[in-house]
TIMI-2910 file (N, C-alpha, C, CB; in pm, 1 decimal, decimal comma, always signed):
<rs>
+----------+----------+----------+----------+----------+----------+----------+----------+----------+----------+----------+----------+------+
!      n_x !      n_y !      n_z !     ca_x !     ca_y !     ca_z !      c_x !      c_y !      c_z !     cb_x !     cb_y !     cb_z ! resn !
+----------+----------+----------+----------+----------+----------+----------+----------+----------+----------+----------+----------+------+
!    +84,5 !   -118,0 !     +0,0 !     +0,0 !     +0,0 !     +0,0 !    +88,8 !   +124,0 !     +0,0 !    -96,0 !     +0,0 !   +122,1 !  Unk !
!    +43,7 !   +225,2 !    -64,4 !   +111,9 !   +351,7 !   -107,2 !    +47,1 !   +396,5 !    +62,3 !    +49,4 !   +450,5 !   -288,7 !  Unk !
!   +104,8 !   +545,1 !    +57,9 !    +86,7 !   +630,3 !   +148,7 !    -16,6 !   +708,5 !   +135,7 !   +180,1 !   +692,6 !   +164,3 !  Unk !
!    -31,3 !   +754,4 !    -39,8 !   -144,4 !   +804,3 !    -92,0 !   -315,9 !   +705,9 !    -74,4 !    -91,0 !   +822,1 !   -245,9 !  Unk !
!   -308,9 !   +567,5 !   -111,5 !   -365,5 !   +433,5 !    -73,0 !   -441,6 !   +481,3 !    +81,2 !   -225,4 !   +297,7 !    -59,3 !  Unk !
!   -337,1 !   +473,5 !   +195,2 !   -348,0 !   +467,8 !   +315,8 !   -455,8 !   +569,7 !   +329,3 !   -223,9 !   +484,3 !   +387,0 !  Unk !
!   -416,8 !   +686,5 !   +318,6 !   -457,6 !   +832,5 !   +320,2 !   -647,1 !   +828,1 !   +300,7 !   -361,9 !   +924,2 !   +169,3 !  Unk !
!   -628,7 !   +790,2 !   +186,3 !   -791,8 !   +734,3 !    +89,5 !   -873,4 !   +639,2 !   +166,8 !   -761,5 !   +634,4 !    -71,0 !  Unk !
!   -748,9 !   +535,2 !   +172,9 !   -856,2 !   +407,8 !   +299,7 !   -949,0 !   +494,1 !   +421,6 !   -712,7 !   +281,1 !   +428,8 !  Unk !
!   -847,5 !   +566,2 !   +517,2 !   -896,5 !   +631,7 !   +662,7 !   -961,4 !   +749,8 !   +647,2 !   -783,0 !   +664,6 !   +762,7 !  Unk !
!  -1014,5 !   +761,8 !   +509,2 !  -1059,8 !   +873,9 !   +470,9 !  -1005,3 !  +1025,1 !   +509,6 !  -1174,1 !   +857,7 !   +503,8 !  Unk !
!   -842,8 !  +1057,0 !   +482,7 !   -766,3 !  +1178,8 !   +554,0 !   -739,4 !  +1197,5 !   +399,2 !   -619,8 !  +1157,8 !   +689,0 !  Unk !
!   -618,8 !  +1341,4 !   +435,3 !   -633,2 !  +1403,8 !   +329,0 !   -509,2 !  +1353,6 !   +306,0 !   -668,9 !  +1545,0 !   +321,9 !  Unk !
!   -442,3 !  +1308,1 !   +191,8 !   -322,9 !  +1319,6 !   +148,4 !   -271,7 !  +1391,9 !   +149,1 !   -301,0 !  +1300,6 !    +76,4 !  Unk !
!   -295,9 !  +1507,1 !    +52,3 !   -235,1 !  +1659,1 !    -55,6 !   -187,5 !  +1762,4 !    +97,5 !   -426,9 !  +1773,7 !   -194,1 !  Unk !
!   -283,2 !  +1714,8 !   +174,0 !   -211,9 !  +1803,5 !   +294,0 !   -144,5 !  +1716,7 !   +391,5 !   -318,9 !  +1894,3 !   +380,4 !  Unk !
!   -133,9 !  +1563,5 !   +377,4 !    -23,6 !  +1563,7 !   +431,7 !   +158,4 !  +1577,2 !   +374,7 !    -55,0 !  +1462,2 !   +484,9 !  Unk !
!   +135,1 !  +1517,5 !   +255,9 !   +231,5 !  +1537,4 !   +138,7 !   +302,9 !  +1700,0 !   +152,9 !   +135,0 !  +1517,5 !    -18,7 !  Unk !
!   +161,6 !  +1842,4 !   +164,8 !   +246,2 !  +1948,8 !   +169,2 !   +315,9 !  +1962,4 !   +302,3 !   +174,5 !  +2065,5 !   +136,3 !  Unk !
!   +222,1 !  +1898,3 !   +401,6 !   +349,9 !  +1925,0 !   +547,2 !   +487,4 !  +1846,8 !   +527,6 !   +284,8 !  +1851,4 !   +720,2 !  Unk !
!   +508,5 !  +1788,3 !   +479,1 !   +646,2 !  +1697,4 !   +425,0 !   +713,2 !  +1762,6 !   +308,2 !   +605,8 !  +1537,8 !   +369,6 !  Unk !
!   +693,6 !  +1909,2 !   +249,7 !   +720,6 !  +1943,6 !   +175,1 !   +723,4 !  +1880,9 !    +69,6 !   +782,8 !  +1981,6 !   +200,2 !  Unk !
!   +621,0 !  +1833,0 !    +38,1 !   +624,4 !  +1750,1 !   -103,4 !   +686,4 !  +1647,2 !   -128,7 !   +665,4 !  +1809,3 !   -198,1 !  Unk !
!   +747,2 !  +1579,9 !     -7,1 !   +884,7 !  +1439,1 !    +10,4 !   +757,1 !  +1320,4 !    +31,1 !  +1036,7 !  +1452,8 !   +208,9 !  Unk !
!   +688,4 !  +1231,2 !    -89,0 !   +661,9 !  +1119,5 !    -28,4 !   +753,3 !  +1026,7 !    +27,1 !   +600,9 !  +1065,3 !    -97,9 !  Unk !
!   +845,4 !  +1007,1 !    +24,6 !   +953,8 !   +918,5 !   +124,2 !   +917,4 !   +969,6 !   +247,0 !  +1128,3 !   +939,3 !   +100,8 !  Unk !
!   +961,9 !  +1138,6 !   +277,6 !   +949,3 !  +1139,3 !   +401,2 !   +774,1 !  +1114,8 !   +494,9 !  +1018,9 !  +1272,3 !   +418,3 !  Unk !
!   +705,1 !  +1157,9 !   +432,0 !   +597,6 !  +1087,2 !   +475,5 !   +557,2 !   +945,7 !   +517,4 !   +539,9 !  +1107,5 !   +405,6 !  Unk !
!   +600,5 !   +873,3 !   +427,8 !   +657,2 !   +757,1 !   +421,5 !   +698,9 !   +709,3 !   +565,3 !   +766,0 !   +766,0 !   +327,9 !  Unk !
!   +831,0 !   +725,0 !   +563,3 !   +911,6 !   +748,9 !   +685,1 !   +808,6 !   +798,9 !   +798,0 !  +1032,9 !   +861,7 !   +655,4 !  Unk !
!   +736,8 !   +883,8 !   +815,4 !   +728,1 !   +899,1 !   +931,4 !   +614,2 !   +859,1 !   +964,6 !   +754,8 !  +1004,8 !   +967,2 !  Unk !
!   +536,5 !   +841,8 !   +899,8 !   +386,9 !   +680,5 !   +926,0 !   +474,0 !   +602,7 !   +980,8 !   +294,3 !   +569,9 !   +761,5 !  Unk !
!   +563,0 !   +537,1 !   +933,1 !   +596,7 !   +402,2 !   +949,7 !   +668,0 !   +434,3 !  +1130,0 !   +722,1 !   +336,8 !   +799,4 !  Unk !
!   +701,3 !   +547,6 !  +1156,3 !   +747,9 !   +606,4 !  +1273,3 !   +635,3 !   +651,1 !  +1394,0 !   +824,4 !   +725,0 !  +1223,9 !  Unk !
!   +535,7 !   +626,3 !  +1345,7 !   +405,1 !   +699,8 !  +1411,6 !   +381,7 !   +566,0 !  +1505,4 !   +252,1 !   +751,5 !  +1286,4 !  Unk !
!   +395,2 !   +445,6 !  +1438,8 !   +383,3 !   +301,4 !  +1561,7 !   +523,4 !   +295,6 !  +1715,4 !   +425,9 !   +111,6 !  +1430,3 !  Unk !
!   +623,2 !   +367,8 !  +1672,1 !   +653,9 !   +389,3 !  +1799,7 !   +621,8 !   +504,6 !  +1937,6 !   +757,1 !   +387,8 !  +1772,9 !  Unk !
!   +586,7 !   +599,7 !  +1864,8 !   +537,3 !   +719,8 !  +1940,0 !   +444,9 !   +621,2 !  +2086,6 !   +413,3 !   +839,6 !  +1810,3 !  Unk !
!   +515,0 !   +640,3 !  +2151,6 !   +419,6 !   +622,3 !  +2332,7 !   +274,1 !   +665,8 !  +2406,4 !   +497,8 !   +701,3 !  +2435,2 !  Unk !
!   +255,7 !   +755,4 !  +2283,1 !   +124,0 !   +871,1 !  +2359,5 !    -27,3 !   +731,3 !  +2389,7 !    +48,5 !  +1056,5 !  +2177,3 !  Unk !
!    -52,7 !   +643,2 !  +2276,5 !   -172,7 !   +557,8 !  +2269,5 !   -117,7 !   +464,7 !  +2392,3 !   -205,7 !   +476,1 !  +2106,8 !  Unk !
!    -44,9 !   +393,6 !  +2360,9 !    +26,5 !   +325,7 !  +2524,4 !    -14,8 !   +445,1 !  +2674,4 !   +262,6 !   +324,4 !  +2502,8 !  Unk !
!    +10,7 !   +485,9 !  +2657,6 !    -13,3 !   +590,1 !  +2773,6 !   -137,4 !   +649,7 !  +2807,0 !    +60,2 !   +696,2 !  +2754,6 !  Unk !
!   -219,6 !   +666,3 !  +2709,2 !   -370,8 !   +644,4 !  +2725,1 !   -396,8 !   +535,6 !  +2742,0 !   -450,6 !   +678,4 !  +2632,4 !  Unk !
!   -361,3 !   +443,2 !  +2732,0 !   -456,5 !   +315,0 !  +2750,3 !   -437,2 !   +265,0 !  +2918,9 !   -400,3 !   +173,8 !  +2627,5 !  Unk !
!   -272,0 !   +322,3 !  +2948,8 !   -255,1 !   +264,5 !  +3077,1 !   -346,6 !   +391,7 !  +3206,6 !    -57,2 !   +244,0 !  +3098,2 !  Unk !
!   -381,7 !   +514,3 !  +3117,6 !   -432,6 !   +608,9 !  +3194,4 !   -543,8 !   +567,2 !  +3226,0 !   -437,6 !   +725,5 !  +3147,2 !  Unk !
!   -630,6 !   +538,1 !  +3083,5 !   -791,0 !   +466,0 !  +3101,0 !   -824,7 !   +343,8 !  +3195,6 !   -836,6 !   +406,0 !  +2959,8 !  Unk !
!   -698,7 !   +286,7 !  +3205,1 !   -717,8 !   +154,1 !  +3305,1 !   -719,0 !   +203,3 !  +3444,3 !   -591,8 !    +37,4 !  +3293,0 !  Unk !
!   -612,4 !   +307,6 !  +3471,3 !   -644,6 !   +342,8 !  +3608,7 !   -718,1 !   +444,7 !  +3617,2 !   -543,3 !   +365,0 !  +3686,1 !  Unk !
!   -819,9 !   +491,6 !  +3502,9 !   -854,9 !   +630,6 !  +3539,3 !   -844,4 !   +723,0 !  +3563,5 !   -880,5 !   +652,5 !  +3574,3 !  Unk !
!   -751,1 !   +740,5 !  +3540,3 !   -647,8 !   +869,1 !  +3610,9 !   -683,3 !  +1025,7 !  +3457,5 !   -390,4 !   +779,8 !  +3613,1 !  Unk !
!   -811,9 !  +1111,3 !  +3491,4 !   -803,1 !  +1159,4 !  +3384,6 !   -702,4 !  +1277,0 !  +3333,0 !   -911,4 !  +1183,1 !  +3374,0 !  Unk !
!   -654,4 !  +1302,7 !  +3419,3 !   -561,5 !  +1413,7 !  +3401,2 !   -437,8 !  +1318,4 !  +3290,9 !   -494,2 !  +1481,7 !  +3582,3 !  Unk !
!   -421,7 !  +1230,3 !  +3294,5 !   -338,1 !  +1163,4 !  +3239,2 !   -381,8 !  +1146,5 !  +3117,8 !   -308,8 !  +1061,2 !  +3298,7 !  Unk !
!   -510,0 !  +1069,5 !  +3095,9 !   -580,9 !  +1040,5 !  +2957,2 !   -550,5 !  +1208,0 !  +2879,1 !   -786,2 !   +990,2 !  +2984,6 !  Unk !
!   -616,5 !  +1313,3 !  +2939,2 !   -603,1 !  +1435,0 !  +2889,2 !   -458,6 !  +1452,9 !  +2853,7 !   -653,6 !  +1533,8 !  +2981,1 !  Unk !
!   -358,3 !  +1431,1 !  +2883,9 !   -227,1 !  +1449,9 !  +2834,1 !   -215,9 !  +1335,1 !  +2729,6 !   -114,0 !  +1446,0 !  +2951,3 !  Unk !
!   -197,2 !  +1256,0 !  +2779,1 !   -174,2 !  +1110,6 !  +2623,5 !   -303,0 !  +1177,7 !  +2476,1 !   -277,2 !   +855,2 !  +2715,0 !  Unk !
!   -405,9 !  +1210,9 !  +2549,0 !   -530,5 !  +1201,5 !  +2404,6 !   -454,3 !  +1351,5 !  +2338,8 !   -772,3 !  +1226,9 !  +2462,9 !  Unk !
!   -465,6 !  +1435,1 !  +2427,2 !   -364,1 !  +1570,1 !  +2367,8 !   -231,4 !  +1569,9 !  +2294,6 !   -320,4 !  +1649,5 !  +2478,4 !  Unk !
!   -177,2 !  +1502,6 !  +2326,3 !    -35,2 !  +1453,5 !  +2261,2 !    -81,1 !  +1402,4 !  +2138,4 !    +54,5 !  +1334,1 !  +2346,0 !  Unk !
!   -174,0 !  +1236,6 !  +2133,3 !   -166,1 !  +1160,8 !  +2086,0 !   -235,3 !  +1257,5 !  +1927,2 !   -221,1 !  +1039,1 !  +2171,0 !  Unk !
!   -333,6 !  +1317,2 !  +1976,7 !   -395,6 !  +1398,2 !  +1888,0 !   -304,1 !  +1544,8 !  +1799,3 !   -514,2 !  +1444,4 !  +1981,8 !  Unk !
!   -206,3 !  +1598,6 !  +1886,7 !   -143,3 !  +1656,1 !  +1825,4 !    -10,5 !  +1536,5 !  +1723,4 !   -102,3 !  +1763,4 !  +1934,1 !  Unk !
!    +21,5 !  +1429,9 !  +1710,3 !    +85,5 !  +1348,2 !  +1658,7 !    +26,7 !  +1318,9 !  +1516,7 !    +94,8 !  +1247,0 !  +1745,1 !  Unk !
!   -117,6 !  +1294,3 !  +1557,3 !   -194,0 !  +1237,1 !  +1423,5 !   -252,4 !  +1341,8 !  +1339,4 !   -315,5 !  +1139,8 !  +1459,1 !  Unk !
!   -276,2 !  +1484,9 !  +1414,6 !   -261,9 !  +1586,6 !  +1377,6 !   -156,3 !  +1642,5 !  +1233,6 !   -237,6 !  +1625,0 !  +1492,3 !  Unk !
!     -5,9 !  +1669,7 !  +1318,1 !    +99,4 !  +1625,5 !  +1194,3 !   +134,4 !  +1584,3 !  +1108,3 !   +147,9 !  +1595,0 !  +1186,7 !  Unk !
!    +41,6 !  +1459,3 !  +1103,0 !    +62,8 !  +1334,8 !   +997,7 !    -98,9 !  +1351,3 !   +908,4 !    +87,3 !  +1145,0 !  +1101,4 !  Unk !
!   -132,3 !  +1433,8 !   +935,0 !   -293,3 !  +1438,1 !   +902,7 !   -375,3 !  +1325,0 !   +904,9 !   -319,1 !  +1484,2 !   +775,0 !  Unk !
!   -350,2 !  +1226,2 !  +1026,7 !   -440,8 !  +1161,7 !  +1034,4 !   -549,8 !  +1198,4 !  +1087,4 !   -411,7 !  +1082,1 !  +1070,4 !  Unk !
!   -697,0 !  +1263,3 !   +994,0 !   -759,4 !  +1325,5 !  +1069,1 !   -846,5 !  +1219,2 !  +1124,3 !   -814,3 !  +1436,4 !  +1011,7 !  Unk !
!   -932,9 !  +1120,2 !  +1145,7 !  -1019,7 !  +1043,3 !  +1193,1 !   -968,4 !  +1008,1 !  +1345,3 !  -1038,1 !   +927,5 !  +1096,8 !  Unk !
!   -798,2 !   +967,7 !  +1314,1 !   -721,6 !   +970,9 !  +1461,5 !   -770,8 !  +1060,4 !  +1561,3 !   -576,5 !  +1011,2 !  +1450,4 !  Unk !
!   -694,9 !  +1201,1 !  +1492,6 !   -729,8 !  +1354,5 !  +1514,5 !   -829,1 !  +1368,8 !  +1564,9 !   -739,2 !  +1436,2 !  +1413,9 !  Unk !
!   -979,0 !  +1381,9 !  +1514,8 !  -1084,6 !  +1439,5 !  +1544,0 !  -1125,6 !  +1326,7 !  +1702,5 !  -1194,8 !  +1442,7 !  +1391,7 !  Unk !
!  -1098,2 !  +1184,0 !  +1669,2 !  -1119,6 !  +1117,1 !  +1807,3 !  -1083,0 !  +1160,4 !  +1954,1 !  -1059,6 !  +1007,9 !  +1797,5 !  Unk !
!   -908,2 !  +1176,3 !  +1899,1 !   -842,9 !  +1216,1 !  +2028,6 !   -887,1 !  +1321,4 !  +2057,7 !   -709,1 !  +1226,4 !  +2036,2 !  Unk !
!   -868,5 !  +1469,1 !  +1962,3 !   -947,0 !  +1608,5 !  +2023,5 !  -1079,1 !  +1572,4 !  +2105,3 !   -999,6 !  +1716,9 !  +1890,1 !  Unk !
!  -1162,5 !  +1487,5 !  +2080,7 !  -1327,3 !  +1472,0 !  +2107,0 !  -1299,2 !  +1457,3 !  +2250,0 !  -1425,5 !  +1329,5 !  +2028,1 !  Unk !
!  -1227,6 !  +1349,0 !  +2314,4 !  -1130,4 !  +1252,8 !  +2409,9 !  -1097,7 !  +1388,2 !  +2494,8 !   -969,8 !  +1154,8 !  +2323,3 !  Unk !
!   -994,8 !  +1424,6 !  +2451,3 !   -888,4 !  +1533,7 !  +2511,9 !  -1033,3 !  +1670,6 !  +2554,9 !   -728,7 !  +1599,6 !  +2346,1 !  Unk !
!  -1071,0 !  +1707,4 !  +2504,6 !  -1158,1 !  +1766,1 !  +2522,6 !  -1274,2 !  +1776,1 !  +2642,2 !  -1184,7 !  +1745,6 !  +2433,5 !  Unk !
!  -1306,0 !  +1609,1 !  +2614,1 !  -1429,2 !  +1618,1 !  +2723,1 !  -1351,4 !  +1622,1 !  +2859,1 !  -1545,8 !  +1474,0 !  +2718,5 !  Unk !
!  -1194,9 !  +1570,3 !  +2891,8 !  -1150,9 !  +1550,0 !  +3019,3 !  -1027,9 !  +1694,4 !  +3047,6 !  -1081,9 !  +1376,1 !  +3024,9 !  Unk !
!  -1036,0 !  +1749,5 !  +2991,2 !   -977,1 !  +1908,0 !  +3011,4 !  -1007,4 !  +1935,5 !  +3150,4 !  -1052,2 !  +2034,5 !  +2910,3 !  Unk !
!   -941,7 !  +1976,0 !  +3195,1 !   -922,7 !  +2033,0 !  +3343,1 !   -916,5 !  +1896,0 !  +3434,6 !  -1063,8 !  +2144,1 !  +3394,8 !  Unk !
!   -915,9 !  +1803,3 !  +3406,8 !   -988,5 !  +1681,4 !  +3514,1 !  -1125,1 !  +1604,1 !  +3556,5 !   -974,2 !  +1721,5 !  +3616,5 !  Unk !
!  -1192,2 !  +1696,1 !  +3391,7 !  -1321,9 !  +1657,8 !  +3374,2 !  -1342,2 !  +1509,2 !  +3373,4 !  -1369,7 !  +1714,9 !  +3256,9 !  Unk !
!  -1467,5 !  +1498,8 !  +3419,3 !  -1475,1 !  +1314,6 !  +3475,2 !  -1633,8 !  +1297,1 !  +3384,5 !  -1496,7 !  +1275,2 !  +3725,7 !  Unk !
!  -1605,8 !  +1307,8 !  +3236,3 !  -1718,9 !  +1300,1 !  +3150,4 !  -1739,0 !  +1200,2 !  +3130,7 !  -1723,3 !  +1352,7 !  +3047,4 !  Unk !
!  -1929,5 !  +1090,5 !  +3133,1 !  -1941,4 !  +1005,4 !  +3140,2 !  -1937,9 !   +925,0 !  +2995,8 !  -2025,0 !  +1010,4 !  +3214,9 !  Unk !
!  -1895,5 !  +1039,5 !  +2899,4 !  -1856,6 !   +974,0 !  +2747,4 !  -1730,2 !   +924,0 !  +2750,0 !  -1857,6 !  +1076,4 !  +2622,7 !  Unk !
!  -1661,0 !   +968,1 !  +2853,8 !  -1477,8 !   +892,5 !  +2840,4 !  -1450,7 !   +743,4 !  +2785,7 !  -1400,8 !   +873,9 !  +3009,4 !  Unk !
!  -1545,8 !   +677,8 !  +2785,9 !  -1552,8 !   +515,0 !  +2779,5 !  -1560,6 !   +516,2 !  +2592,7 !  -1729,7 !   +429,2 !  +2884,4 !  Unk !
!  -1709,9 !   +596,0 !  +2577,5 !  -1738,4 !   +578,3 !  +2414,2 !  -1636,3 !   +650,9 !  +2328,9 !  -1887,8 !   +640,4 !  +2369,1 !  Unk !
!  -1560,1 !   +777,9 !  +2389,0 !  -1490,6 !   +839,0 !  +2304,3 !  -1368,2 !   +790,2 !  +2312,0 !  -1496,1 !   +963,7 !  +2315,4 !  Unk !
!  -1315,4 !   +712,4 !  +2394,1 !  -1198,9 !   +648,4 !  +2419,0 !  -1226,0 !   +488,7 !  +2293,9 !  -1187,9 !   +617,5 !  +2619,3 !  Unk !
!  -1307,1 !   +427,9 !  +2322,1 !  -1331,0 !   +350,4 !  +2217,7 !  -1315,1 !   +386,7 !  +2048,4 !  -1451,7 !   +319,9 !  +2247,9 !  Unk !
!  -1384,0 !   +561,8 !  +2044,9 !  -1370,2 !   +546,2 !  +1885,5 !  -1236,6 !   +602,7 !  +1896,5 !  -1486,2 !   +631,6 !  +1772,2 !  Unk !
!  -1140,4 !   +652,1 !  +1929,9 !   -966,1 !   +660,7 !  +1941,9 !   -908,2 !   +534,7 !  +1908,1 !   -905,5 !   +695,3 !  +2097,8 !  Unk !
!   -955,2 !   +441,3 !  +2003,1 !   -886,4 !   +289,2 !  +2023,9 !   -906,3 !   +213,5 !  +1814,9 !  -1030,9 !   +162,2 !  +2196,7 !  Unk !
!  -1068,8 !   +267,4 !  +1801,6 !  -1080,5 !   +206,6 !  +1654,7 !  -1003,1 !   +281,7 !  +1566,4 !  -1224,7 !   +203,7 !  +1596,6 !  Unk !
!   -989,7 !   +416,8 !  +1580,6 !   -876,3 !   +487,9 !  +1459,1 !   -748,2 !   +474,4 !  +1501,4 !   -889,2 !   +654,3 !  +1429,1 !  Unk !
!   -737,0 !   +455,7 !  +1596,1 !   -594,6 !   +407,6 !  +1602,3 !   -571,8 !   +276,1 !  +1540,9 !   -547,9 !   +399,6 !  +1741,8 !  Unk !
!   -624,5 !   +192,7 !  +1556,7 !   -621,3 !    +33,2 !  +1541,4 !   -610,5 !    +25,7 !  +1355,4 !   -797,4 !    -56,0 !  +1623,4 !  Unk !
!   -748,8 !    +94,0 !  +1318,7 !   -708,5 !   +162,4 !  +1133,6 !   -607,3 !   +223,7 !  +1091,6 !   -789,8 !   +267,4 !  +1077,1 !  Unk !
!   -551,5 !   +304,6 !  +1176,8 !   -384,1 !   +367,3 !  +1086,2 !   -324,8 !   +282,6 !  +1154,6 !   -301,3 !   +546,6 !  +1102,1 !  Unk !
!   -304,6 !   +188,5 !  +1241,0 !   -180,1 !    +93,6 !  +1249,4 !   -178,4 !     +9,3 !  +1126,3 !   -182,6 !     -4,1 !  +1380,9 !  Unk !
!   -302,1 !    -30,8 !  +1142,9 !   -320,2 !   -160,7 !  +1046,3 !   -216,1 !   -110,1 !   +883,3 !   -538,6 !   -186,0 !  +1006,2 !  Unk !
!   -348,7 !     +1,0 !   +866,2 !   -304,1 !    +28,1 !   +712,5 !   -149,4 !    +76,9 !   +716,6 !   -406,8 !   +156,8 !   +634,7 !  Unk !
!    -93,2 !   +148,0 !   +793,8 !    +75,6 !   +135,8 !   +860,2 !   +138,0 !    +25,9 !   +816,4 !    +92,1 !   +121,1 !  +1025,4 !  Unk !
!    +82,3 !    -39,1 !   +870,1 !   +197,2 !   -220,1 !   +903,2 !   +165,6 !   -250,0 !   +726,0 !    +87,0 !   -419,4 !  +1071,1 !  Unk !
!    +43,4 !   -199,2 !   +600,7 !    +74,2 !   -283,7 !   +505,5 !   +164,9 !   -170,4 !   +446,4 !    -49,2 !   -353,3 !   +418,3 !  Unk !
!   +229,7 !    -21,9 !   +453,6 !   +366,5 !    +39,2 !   +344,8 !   +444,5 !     -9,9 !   +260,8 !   +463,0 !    +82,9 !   +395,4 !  Unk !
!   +419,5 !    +40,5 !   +161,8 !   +533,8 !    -17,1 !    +85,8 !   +670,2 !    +68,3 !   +109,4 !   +495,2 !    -19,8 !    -72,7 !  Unk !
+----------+----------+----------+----------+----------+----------+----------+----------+----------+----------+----------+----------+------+
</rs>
């Protein structure tokens, strides 16, 4: 799978991620394939287990400014939704459903990730 491919699958924009890379599909390339080590989704997940929301709010904020960069917007718009409702230490009783649709766009740009050519 191309990068352009990927882009189309998760329904994000290519053309703007291509221009944040200055027009380098390699480097785009490159840094999808770099986006599976980034820590921030690990770190939400261990936040969500203990609940700890001040934590989720930092990992979904991070994680969202990451996929942000890369224009993964479906990532993006999850984590903002996420990061959002628990701002300040908010204890919103959507944390469960909006944490779920994160967990599914994340799980879609890994996938389509792991097939790069």
């Amino acid at each position: 799978m191309t990068a352009e491919e990927l882009y189309r699958e998760i329904g994000a924009d290519y053309q703007t991620a291509l221009s944040r890379m200055m027009g380098n599909q390699g480097l785009l390339t490159r840094m999808l394939k770099k986006f599976g080590a980034d820590k921030s989704y690990a770190a939400l997940e261990k936040a969500m287990e203990e609940q700890n929301f001040e934590e989720i709010f930092t990992a979904a904020h991070t994680l969202k400014g990451v996929a942000g960069n890369l224009e993964l917007s479906p990532l993006f718009r999850a984590s903002a939704e996420l990061s959002d409702a628990v701002r300040g230490g908010k204890q919103d009783e959507r944390v469960p459903e909006l944490f779920a649709a994160v967990k599914d766009a994340y799980e879609t740009v890994m996938e389509k990730i792991g097939t790069l050519e």
